[in-house]
C-alpha positions in Angstrom: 15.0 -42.7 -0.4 13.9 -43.1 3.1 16.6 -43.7 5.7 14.4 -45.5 8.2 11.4 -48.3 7.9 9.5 -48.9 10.6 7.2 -51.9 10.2 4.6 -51.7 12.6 2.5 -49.0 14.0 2.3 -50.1 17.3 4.0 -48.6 20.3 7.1 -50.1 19.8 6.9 -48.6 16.4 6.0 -45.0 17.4 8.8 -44.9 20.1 11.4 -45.9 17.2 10.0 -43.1 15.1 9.7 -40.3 18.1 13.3 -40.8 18.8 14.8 -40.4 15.6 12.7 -38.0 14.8 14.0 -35.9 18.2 17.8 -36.9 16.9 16.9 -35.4 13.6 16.2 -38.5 11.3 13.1 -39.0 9.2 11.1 -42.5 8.8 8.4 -44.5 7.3 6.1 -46.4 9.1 4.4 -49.1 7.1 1.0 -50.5 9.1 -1.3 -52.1 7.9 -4.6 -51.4 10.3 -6.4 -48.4 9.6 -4.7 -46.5 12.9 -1.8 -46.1 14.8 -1.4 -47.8 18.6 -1.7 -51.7 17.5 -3.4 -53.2 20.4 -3.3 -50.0 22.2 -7.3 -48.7 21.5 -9.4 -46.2 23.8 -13.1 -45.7 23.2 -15.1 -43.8 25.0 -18.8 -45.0 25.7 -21.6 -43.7 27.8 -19.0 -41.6 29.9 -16.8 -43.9 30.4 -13.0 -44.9 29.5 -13.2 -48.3 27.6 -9.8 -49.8 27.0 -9.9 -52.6 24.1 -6.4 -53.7 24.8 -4.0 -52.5 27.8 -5.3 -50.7 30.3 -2.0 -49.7 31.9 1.8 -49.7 32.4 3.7 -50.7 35.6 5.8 -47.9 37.9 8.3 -49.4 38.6 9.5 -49.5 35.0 10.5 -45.7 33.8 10.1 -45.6 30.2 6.8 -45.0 29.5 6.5 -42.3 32.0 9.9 -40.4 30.3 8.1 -40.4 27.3 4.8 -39.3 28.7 6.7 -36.8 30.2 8.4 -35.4 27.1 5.1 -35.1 25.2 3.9 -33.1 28.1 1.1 -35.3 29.4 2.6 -35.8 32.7 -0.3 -34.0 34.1 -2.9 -36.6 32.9 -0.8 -39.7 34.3 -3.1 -41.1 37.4 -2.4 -44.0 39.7 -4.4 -47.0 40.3 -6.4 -46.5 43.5 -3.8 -49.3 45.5 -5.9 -48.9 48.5 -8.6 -50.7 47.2 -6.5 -53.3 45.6 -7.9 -56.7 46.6 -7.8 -59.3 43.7 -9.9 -62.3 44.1 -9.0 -66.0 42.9 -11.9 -68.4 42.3 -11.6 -71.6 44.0 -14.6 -74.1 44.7 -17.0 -72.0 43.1 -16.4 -69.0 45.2 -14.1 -65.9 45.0 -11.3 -65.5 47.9 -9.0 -62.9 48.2 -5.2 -63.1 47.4 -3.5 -63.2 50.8 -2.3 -59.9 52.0 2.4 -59.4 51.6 1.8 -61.7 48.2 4.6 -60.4 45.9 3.4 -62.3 42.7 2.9 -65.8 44.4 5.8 -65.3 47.0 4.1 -65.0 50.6 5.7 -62.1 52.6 3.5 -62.4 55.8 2.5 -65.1 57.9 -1.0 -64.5 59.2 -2.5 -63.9 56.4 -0.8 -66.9 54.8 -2.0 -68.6 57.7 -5.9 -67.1 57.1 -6.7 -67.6 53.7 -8.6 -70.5 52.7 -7.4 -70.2 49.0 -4.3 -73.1 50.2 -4.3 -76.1 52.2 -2.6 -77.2 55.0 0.1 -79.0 53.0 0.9 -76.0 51.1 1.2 -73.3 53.9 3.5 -76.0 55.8 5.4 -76.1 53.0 5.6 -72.3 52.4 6.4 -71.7 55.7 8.9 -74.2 55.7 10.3 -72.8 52.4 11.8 -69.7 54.9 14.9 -72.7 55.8 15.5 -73.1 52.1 19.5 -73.2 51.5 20.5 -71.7 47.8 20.5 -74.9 45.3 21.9 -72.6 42.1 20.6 -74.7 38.8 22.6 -74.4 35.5 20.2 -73.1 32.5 16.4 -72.9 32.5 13.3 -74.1 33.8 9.7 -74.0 33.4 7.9 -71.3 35.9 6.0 -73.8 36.7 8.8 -76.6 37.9 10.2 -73.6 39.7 7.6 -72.1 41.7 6.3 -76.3 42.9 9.7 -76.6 44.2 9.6 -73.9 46.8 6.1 -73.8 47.6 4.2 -77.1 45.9 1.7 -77.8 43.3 -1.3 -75.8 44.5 0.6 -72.6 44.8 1.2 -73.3 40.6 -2.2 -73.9 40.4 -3.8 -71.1 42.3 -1.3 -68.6 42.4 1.3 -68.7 39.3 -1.2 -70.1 36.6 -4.0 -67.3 37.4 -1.7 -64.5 37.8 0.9 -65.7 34.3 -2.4 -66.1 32.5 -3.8 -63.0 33.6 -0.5 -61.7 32.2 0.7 -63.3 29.5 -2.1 -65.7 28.6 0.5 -68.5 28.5 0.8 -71.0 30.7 3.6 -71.3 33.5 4.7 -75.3 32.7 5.8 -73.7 29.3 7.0 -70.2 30.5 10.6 -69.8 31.0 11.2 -68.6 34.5 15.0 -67.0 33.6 12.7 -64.7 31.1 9.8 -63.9 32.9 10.6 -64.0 36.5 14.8 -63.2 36.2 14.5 -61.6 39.8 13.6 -64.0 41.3 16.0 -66.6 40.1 18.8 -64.3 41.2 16.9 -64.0 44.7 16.6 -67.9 44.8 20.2 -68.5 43.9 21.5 -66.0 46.8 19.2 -67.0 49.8 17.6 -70.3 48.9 14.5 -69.2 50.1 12.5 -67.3 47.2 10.3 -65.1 50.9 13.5 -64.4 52.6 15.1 -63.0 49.6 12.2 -60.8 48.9 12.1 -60.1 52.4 15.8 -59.0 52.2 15.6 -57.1 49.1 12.5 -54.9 50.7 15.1 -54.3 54.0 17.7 -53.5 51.4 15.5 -51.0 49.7 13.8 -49.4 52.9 10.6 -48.8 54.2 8.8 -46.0 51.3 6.0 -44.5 53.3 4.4 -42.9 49.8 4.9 -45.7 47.9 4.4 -45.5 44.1 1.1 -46.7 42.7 1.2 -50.1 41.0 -0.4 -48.9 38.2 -0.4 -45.7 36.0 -2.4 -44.9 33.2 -3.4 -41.8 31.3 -7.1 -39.9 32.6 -8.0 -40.3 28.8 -6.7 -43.7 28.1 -3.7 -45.0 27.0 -5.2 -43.5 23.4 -4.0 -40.2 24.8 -0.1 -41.2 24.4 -1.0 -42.6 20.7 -2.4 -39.6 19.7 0.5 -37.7 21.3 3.0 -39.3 19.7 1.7 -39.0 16.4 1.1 -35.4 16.8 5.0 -34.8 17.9 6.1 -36.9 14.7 3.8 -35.6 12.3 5.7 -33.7 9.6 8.5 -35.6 10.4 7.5 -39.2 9.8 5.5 -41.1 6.8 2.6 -43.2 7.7 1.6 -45.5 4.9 -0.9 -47.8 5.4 -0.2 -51.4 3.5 1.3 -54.5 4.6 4.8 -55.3 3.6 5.6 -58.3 1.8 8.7 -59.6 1.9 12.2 -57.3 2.5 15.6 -58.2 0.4 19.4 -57.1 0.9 19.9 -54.2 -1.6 23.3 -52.8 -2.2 23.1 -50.6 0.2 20.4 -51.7 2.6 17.3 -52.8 1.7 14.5 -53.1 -0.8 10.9 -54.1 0.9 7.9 -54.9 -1.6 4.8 -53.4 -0.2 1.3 -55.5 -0.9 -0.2 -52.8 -3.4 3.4 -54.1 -5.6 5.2 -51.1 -4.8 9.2 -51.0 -3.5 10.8 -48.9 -0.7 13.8 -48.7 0.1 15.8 -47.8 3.1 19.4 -48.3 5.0 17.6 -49.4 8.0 14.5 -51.2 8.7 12.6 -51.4 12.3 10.5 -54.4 12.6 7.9 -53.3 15.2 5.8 -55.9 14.1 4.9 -59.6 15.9 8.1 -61.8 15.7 6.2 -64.4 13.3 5.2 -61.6 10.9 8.3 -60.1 11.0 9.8 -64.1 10.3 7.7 -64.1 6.8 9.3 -61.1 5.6 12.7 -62.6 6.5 13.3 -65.5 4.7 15.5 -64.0 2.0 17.6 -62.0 4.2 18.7 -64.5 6.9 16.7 -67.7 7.0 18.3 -68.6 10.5 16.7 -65.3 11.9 13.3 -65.9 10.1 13.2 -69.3 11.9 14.1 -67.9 15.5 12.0 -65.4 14.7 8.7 -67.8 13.7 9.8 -70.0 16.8 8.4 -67.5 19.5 5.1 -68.6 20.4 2.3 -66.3 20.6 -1.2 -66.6 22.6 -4.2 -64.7 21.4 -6.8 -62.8 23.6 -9.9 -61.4 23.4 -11.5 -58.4 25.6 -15.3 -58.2 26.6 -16.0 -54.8 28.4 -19.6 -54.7 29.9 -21.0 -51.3 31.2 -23.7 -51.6 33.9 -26.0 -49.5 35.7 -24.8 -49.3 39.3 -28.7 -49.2 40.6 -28.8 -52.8 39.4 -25.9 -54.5 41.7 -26.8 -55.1 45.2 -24.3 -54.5 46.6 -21.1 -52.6 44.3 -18.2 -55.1 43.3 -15.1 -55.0 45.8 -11.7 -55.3 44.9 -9.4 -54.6 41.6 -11.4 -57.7 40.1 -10.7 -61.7 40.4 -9.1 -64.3 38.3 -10.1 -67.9 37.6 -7.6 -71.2 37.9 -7.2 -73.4 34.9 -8.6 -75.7 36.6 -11.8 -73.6 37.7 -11.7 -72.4 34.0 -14.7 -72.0 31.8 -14.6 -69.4 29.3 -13.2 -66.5 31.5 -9.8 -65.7 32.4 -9.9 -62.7 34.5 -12.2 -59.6 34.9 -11.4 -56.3 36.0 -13.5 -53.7 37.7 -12.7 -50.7 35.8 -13.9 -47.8 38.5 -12.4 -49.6 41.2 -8.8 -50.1 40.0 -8.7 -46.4 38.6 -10.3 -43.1 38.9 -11.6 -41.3 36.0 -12.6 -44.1 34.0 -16.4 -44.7 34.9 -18.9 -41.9 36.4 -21.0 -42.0 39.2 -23.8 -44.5 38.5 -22.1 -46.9 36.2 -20.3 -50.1 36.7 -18.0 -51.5 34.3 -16.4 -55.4 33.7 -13.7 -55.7 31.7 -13.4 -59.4 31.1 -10.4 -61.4 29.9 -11.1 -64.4 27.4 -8.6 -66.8 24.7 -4.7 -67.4 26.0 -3.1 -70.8 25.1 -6.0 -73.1 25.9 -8.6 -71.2 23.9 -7.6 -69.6 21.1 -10.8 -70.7 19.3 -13.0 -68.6 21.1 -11.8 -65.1 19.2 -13.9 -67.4 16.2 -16.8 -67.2 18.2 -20.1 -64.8 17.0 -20.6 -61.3 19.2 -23.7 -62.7 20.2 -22.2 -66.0 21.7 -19.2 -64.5 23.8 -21.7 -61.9 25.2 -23.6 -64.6 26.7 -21.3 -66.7 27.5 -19.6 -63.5 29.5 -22.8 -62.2 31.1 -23.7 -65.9 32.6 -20.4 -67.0 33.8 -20.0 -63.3 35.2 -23.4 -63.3 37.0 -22.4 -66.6 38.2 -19.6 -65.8 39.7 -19.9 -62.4 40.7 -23.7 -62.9 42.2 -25.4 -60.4 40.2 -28.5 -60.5 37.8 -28.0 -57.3 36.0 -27.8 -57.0 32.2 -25.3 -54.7 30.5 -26.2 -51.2 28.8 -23.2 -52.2 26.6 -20.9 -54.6 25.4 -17.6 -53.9 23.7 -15.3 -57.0 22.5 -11.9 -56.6 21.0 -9.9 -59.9 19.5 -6.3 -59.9 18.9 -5.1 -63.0 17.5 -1.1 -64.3 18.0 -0.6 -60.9 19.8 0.9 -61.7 23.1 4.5 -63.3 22.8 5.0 -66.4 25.0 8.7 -66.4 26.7 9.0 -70.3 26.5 12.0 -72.1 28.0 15.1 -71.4 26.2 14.0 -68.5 25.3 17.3 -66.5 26.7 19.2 -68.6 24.5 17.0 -67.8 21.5 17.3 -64.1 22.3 21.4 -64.2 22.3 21.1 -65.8 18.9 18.9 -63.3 17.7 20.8 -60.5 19.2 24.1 -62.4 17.6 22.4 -61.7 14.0 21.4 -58.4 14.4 24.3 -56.2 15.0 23.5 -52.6 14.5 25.9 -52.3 11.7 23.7 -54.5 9.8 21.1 -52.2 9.8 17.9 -54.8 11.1 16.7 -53.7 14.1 13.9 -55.6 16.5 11.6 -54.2 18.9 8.4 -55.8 20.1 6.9 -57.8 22.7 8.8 -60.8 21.3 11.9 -60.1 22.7 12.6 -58.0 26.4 9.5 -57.5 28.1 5.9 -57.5 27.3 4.5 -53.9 29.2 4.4 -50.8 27.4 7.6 -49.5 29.3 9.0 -52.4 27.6 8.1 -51.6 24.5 9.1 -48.1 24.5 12.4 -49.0 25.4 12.9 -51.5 22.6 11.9 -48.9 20.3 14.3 -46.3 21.8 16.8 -48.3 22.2 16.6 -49.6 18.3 16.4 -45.5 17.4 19.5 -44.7 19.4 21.3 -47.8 17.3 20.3 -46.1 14.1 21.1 -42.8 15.2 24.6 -44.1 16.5 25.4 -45.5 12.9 24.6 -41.7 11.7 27.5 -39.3 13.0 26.9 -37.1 10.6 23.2 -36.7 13.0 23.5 -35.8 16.5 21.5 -38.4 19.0 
């Protein structure tokens, strides 16, 4: 029988599988879509590098670039072009740039705090102010939201941390747990009281790096390129099936899963690699506690809309990495990215691409929505706000419903519980968005970390 099931095909799931497979161990990977990656997709179109779902990974995190690294494609891995990075916000119907030293929504610098007109009067006070903030530690959790009005005031939330989360996440910071999705600067809060002068302090700490990593890094080809990678280093060594599995019971050694097309595996260990609430369905029988953690995570949906353009037919080119729009500015877009600005490679001389962001929380029902209806909806609001009358050469859209875990508050204490029930003795393993980290580094590490686990139960297999 198989030693290892790996439910889910997506990068999490690929990781697990590379890893035992480098320690020696064999798997089956169970996925139901008709390729590997989940919502990692490249096309290529007209020339150019068309990314349905994640366009990227961050630096700072190493996991994704160890791996890269291993499958020997360090020599592909490009940086995002930092200095062009502007981002633009919308505000009042036009688009103004982030202010200059913005660490997320933390102000680092004065005159440009001072400059922008994307705050008020009130709020820059207030931030500046926020410099003589003494440490006020707070026992358990809090919404981003409640956290981020406290030191710099409602319209920071508004048109700082609600654009950038939902540019992110697709959530929305009153809900988001600020111990889970901005732990840093909780600890930074607690130690100086003022959220700028910790930052401030931890960049002294750290020194002045006058090559400083790219924000960004991404493969030449697309993130397709590490997909394709990793199942050419596991194939031979791994299984792909493609069905959905149906439910998983405790077997007397292990576990039995019943497949959709009424078939049984069975295996000592199972990976889910799959969304937390699919991965709760299959659960019940084994640990209903679990299941119900498991289906208690929320989940946002998203859809992409990439536009390519003839360059000839802009005015003037678009500036900056691209711009996100406010909740309260909100229409049907989210965020847009300009593709050839933010990295090389990706769009050839003459072209212009928009990749547009669309769904989150508030509007899930738009991934319902005919082709035909998004695309206009995209191309007006665009033009609108952009100030071009050009029409696209193309249009790409890619939905992906409950894909993006939301990191609600509690959600620490939901983790321990989880972790409590899943002791790698037991032979359940979880990696995913779900759990520690959204990014692809994230994800890689989840599913390293779960093959380690396995690998560590083996001694009779060298890790």
């Amino acid at each position: 029988m198989p030693g290892v099931v790996i439910i889910g095909g997506g990068i999490s799931g690929l990781s697990a599988a590379y890893y035992l497979a480098r320690g020696g161990v064999g798997s089956t990977i169970l996925e139901s879509r008709p390729r590997l990656g989940g919502v990692i997709q490249t096309e290529r179109v007209e020339g150019c590098t068309i990314e349905a779902g994640p366009d990227s990974f961050l630096s700072a995190k190493p996991a994704a670039l160890e791996l890269i690294g291993e499958l020997g494609l360090a020599d592909q891995v490009i940086g995002s072009n930092d200095r062009l990075r502007v981002t633009y916000v919308r505000k009042g119907g036009r688009l103004l740039p982030l202010p200059d030293g913005l660490m997320m929504m933390v102000p680092t610098k004065i005159l440009p705090l001072l400059t922008t007109g994307l705050l008020g009067w009130r709020t820059k006070f207030r931030m500046g102010m926020e410099l003589l903030r003494a440490p006020q530690p707070k026992p358990g959790d809090e919404s981003v939201a409640d956290f981020i009005q406290e030191h710099y005031g409602a319209e920071a939330v508004d048109y700082l941390a609600e654009p950038l989360l939902s540019g992110i996440y697709g959530g929305d910071p009153s809900q988001l747990s600020v111990t889970s999705v901005l732990p840093r600067f909780v600890e930074l809060a607690n130690q100086y009281g003022s959220l700028t002068r910790g930052v401030l302090a931890a960049r002294a700490r750290a020194g002045r790096n006058r090559n400083p990593a790219p924000l960004f890094r991404t493969l030449k080809g697309g993130l397709g390129q590490l997909v394709d990678a990793i199942a050419g280093a596991i194939g031979g060594k791994v299984e792909v099936r493609q069905c959905r599995a149906q439910t998983i019971q405790r077997a007397e050694a292990g576990f039995r899963i019943k497949l959709d097309d009424g078939g049984w595996l069975e295996a000592d260990h199972v990976v889910l690699a799959c969304e937390a609430h699919n991965g709760a369905a299959l659960l019940g029988g084994v640990d209903g506690r679990l299941a119900e953690l498991l289906g208690s995570v929320p989940y946002s949906s998203s859809m992409t809309v990439a536009l390519g353009f003839d360059a000839a037919d802009f005015a003037r080119p678009p500036h900056g990495f691209g711009f996100l729009v406010p909740k309260k500015e909100r229409r049907r877009l989210v965020a847009c990215t300009w593709v050839g600005t933010k990295f090389s490679y990706r769009v050839p001389e003459g072209k212009v691409v928009a990749r547009c962001f669309l769904g989150g929380m508030e509007d899930a029902g738009v991934l319902g929505e005919s082709d035909e209806a998004v695309v206009a909806a995209v191309v007006r609001e665009l033009q609108e706000i952009a100030g071009f009358t050009a029409r696209p050469r193309f249009t790409r859209i890619a939905r992906w419903p409950r894909s993006m875990a939301q990191y609600t508050v509690g959600h620490a204490q939901r983790m321990a519980e989880i972790q409590a029930r899943t002791p790698p003795a037991g032979g359940l393993h979880l990696a995913g968005n779900a759990y520690e980290g959204i990014g692809i580094p994230d994800c890689i590490r989840m599913g390293r970390q779960a093959a380690a686990r396995i690998l560590g139960t083996r001694p009779e297999v060298s890790a």
